[in-house]
C-alpha positions, 0 to 999 in steps of 0.5 A: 500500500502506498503511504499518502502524500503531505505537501506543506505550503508555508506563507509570507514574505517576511519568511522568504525575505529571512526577516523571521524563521519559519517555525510552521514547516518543520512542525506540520512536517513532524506531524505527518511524519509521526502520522504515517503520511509522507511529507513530499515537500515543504514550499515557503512563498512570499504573497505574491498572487500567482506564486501562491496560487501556484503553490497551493495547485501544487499542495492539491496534487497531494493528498494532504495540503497543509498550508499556514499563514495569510488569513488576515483582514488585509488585501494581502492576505490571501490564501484563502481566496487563492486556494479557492480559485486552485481547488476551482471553488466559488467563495461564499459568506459564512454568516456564523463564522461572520458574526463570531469575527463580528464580535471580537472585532467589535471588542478590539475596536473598544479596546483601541477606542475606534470605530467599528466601521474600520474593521467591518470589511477586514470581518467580510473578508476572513468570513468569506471562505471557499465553499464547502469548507469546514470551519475548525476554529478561530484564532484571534479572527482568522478562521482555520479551516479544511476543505476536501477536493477531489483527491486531496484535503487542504488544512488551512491555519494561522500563521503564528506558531502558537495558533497554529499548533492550537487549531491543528488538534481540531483540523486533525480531529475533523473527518476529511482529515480522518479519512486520509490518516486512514489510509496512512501506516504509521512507520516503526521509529527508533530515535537516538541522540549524539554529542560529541561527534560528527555528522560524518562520523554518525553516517558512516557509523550508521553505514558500517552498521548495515545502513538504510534499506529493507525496509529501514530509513534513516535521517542524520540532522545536526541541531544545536550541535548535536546530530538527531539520527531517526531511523523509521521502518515498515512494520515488517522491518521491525526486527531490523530497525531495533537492530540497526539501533543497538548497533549504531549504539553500541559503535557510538556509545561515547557519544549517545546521550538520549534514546527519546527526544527529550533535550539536553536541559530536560535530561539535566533537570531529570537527572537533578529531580532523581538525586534530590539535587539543585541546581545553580549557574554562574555565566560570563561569555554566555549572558545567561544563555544556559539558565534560559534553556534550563528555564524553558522548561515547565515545572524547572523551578523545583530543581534551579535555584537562579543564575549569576550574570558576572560579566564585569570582574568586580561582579565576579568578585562581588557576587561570586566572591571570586578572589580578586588575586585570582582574577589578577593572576589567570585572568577572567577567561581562565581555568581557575576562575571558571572553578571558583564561579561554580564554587561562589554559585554554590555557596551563594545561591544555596545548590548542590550542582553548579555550571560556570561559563567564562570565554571569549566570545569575540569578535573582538577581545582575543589574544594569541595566549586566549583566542576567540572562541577559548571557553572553560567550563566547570561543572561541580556538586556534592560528589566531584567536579568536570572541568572542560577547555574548548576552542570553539569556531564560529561568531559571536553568536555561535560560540555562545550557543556552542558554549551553552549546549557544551556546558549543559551537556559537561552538566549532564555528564557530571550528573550522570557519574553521581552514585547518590540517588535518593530511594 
């Protein structure tokens, strides 16, 4: 049986301009991956008419056509009436999706204390919609909807991230939608997750190792630098996939850190709520970057105490109570200190485990005893200690996002060595 086809169809010229990331592809992708259904293709187009049109013609070649962005009240949005001219369809007024847009407008024209009349033909428009298309939710006042055409189903959704994975669950839910999955096979996946190594050395372990075929495929993708290998299977090929895993394991155990797709902070965060532990940072180069991550993640105040951003020397001294002499003789950027700021977080913000990050993040500030990109690290808790000297390659931006998945990762090793473990 052959697996349904997904093209998604992402829109706005900000994201073809490289104005702003697009977030909505690689998210509906995941979706139709873990659904069974292969994603063809994912087309980013600006608002331009005929490229648009063009793309959605494309995305009803599908069997599924997820498409996001350009529901506004504005004249340039206008996925809806393109999408209605490729599927050959007239557009009508939905009078209940109408009145619903009615209302909320009405509320954001008393907030901003201006006349309703202003808002009156962008209603007529986001109200107006192919016919025969089903009404999923509204997000703000732009409607999600799904239509069905002969051979495919076009999920239509808002362009903001948060909207759109919202008003997925209900168009995932609706019948069209249904009738597609169907028909899909949901593969056999297998996920392992890597630091420490290559791209290339992770392909060429997995070739050794008996690599794709047999029912057996697999993706290698560097994120965050770290490599996601993901290796899907046909339900016949199970036994194959579950031994191609163990065998890319085994080959890379160093650098295996994850068999599920939990990040490295959810892991660290893990590991402190199994030992009873918390947790603290003391960050120079980074500014913070590493307490954000730990942050990020739900419920991780009952595990992180707080962080200190002890960019200047004096703070160093003041906050952490890095001896002065020290500073003098090794400098801020230097083994020695990054040692004493996981000891000052410690002692002054009352944790268990402390990371501290101190380098030249650059462009400027090096020397040829520190160049740019020279970053310590220093990991410490109830049971021993992980120092870690990188020179680190990139701008500004990229050794300090280097440094901080290195020290969230020299975290998760040092946690992971602890023998303590509450009952």
């Amino acid at each position: 049986m052959t697996r349904p086809r997904g093209v998604v169809v992402v829109t706005g010229s900000e994201l073809v301009r490289g104005e702003r990331s697009d977030l909505n592809g690689p998210f509906l992708a995941g979706e139709l991956l873990r659904l069974g259904i292969e994603p063809a293709r994912i087309l980013i187009v600006g608002d331009d008419a005929a490229e648009l049109e063009e793309a959605l013609r494309e995305g009803l070649r599908a069997d599924l056509c997820l498409v996001s962005g350009g529901l506004g009240p504005t004249h340039d949005d206008r996925t809806v009436e393109l999408l209605a001219r490729a599927a050959g369809r007239e557009l009508v007024v939905d009078p209940e999706l109408e009145g619903e847009i009615e209302r909320v407008s009405r509320g954001f024209a008393e907030r901003l204390r201006r006349p309703y009349a202003d808002f009156e033909t962008g209603v007529r428009k986001q109200a107006t919609l192919p016919d025969g298309a089903l009404v999923i939710g509204v997000a703000g006042t732009a409607p999600g909807l799904v239509l069905e055409t002969d051979g495919a189903v076009a999920v239509v959704l808002p362009g903001p991230p948060s909207e759109l994975q919202r008003l997925w669950e209900p168009a995932l839910a609706s019948a069209p939608v249904q009738a597609v999955v169907a028909r899909a096979r949901v593969p056999e996946r297998r996920v392992l997750r890597f630091y420490g190594a290559g791209e290339s050395t992770v392909a060429r372990a997995l070739a050794e190792a008996g690599g794709e075929g047999d029912g057996v495929s697999a993706t290698i993708c560097a994120r965050d630098f770290e490599i996601h290998v993901d290796l899907f299977a046909e339900p016949e090929a199970r036994e194959r996939v579950d031994w191609l895993a163990e065998e890319l394991a085994e080959r890379l155990e160093p650098h295996l850190f994850a068999r599920d797709e939990r990040r490295v902070e959810e892991l660290v965060l893990d590991l402190c709520r199994k030992r009873e532990l918390t947790l603290a940072t003391a960050e120079s180069c980074t500014g913070g970057l590493v307490a954000a991550r730990l942050t990020s993640v739900a419920g991780s105040s009952d595990v992180f105490r707080g962080a200190v951003v002890a960019y200047a020397n004096d703070v160093k001294a003041g906050e952490l109570g890095v001896p002065e002499e020290l500073l003098e003789r090794h400098g801020a950027v230097s083994a020695e200190v990054a040692a004493a700021m996981a000891a000052g977080a410690r002692e002054r913000l009352g944790a268990d485990v402390a990371l501290a990050v101190t380098g030249v993040a650059g462009p400027g500030g090096g020397t040829p005893e520190k160049p740019v990109g020279l970053v310590y690290l220093h990991a410490e808790g109830l049971e021993g200690a992980r120092p870690a000297e990188l020179t680190l390659p990139g701008d500004r931006a990229a050794v300090r996002a280097r440094a901080t998945v290195a020290g969230l990762h020299l975290l998760r090793r040092l946690l992971s060595q602890f023998r303590h473990q509450s009952p």
